[in-house]
C-alpha positions as CSV (number, residue, x, y, z in Angstrom):
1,X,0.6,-11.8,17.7
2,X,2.0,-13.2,13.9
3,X,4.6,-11.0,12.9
4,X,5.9,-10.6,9.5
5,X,9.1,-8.5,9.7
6,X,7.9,-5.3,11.6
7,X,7.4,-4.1,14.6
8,X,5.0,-2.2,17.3
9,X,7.3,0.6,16.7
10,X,6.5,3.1,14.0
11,X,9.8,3.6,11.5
12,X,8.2,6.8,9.6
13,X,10.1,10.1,10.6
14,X,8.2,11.4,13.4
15,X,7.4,14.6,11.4
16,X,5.6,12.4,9.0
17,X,3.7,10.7,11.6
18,X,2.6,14.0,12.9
19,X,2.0,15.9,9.3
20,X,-0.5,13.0,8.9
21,X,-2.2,13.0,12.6
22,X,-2.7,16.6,11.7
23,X,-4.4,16.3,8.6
24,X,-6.8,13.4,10.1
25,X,-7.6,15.6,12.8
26,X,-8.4,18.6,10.3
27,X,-9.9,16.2,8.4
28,X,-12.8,14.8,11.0
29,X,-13.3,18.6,12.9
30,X,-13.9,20.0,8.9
31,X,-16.5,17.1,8.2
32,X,-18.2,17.3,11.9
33,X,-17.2,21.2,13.0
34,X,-20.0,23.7,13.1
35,X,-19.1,27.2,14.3
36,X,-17.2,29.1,11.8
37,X,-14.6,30.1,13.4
38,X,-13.4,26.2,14.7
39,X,-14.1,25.3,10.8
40,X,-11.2,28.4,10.3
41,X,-9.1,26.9,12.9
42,X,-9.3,23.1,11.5
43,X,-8.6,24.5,7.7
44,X,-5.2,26.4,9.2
45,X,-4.7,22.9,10.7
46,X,-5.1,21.2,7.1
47,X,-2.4,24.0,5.6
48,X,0.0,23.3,8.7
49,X,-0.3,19.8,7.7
50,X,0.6,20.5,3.9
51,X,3.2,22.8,5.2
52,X,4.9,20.4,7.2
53,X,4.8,17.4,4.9
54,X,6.0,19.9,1.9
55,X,9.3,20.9,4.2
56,X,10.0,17.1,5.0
57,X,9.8,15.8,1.5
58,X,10.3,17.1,-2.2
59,X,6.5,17.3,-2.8
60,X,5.5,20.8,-3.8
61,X,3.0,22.8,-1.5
62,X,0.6,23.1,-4.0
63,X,0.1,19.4,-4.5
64,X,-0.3,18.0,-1.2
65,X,-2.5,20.8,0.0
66,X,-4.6,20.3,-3.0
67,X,-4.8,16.0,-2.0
68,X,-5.6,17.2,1.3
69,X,-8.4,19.6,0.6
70,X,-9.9,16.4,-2.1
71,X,-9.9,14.8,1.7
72,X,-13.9,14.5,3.8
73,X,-15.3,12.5,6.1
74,X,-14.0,10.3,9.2
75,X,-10.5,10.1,8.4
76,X,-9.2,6.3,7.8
77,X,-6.5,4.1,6.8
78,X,-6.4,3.4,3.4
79,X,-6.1,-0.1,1.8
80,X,-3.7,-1.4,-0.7
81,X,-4.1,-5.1,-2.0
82,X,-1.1,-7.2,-3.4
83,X,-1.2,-10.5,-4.7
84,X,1.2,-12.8,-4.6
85,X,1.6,-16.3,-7.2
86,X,4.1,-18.6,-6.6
87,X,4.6,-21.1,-9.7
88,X,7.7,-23.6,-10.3
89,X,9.7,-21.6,-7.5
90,X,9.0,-18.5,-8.8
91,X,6.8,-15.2,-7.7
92,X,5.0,-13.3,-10.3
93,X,6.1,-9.9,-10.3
94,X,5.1,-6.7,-12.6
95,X,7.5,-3.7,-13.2
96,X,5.6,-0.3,-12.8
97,X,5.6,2.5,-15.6
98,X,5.9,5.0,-13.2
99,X,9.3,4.3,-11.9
100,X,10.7,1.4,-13.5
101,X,10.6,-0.6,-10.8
102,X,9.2,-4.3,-10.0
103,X,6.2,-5.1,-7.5
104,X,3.5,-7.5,-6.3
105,X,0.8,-6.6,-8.7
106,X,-1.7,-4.9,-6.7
107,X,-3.0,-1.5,-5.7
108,X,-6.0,0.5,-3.9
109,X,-9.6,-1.5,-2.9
110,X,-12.5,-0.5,-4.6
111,X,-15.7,0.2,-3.4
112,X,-18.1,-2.6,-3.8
113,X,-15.7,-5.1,-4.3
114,X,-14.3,-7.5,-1.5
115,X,-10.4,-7.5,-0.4
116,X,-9.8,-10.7,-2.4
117,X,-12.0,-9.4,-5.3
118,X,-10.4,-6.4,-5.4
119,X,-6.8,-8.6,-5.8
120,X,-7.9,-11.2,-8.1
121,X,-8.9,-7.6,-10.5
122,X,-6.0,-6.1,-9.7
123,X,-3.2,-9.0,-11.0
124,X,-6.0,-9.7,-14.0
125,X,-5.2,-6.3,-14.7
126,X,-1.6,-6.0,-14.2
127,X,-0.3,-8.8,-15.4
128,X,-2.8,-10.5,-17.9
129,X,-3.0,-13.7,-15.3
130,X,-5.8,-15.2,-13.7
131,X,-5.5,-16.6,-10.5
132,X,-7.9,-17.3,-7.2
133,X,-7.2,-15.8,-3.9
134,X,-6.4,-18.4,-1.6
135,X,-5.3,-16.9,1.7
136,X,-4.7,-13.3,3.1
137,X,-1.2,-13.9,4.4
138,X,0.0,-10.5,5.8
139,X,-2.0,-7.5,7.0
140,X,1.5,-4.8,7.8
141,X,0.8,-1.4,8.7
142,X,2.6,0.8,5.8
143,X,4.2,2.9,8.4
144,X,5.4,0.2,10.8
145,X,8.0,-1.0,8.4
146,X,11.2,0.5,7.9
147,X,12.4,1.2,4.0
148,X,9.0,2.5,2.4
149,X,9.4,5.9,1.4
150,X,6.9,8.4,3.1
151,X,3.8,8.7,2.1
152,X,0.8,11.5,2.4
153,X,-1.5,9.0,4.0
154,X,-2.1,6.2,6.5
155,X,-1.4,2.4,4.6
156,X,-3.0,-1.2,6.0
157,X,-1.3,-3.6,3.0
158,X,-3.4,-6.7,2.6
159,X,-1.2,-9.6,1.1
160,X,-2.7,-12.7,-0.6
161,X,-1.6,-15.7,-1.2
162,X,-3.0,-16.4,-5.0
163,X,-2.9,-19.6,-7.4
164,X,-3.0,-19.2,-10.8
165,X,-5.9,-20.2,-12.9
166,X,-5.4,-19.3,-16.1
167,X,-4.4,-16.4,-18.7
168,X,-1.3,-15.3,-19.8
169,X,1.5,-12.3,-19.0
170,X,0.4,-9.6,-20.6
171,X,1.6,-5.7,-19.9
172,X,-0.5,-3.1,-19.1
173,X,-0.9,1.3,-19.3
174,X,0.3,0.5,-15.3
175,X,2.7,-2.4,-16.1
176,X,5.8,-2.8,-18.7
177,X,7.0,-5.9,-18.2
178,X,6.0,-9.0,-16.4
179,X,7.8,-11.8,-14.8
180,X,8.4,-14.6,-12.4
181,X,11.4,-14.3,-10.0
182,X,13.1,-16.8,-7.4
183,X,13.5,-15.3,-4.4
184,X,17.4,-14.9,-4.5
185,X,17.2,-13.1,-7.7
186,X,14.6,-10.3,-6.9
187,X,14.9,-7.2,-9.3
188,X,15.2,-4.5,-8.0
189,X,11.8,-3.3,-6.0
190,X,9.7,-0.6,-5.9
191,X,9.9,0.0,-2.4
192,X,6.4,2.2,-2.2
193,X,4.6,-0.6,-3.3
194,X,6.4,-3.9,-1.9
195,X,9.7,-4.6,0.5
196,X,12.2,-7.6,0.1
197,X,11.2,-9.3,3.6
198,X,7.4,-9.0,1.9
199,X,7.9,-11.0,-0.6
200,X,10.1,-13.4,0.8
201,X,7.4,-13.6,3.6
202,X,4.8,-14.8,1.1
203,X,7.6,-17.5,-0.1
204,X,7.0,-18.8,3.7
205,X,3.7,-19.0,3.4
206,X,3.6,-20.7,0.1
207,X,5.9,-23.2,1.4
208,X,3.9,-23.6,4.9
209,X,0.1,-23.4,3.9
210,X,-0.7,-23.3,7.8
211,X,0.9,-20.5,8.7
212,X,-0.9,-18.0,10.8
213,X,-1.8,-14.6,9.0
214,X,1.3,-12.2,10.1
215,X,-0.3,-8.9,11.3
216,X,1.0,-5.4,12.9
């Protein structure tokens, strides 16, 4: 199996790990559960789940039972995209409104859109660049990596390997500033959205074309 940095081993706090497994199973018995008193007993479940994740973190109540009841269907992973272009030794990187801090510009899939649509939209937007999707170099399990801040939901990150095709940097209402960065003079990172060994890991494969696609 490619590896890119993590590991079999889940580096979430275990109460995390359980605060989500909770939720999913609330989740799937609210969306298939038919006598009223199990659909009771699945909704405590879904408040437990709140309650637990509230106590481990310094998320109110409030707002992580009310993402949990927004919540239906067959609970899955969600699916972030990042995209990463590489030009004269350099990464492009775009530093987030929300906390100041630099990433791979990226973010959730869309419906009706392909993985590498959904990335080639997501740096247009982010950056003002256009580039072309040219590999998918990492698929890492969000919660199989040590150093990303926990999170309400389960996280498969999809990395691209991207050329650039045209456009120019450009901020956005997501996006301050944007930039191209070596890889021994990262900014500093927002950690949520992107880890150090990431992005060096995409250096690798920009260097090495045939590398295999590192995967949890």
């Amino acid at each position: 199996m490619a590896k890119g940095g993590g590991d079999d081993e889940a580096f979430e706090p275990q109460w995390l790990r359980w605060a989500k497994e909770l939720q999913a199973i609330a989740q799937i018995g609210l969306t298939y559960g038919e006598g009223p008193y199990d659909l009771e007993r699945y909704k405590r479940l879904r408040s437990m789940a709140a309650e637990m994740m509230a106590a481990g973190s310094d998320q109110a109540l409030d707002a992580i039972a009310g993402l949990f009841t927004q919540q239906s269907g067959y609970a899955t992973p969600k699916v972030d995209v990042r995209g990463a272009a590489i030009r004269d030794g350099r990464i492009l990187l775009v530093k987030e409104v929300s906390d100041g801090l630099w990433t791979l510009p990226g973010g959730w899939a869309d419906v009706n859109q392909s993985p590498s649509q959904c990335v080639v939209r997501e740096v247009w937007e982010e950056s003002g660049f256009e580039v072309k999707a040219l590999k998918l170099a990492a698929v890492y399990d969000r919660g199989c990596h040590a150093h990303h801040p926990p999170f309400a939901f389960h996280v498969y990150k999809l990395f691209f390997l991207c050329a650039i095709t045209g456009g120019a940097a450009r901020p956005s209402l997501e996006t301050a500033e944007v930039g191209f960065f070596a890889p021994d003079a990262l900014p500093p990172l927002s950690e949520g959205r992107v880890l150090p060994f990431q992005i060096h890991r995409m250096f690798d494969h920009h260097g090495d074309p045939a590398l295999a696609t590192d995967f949890d």
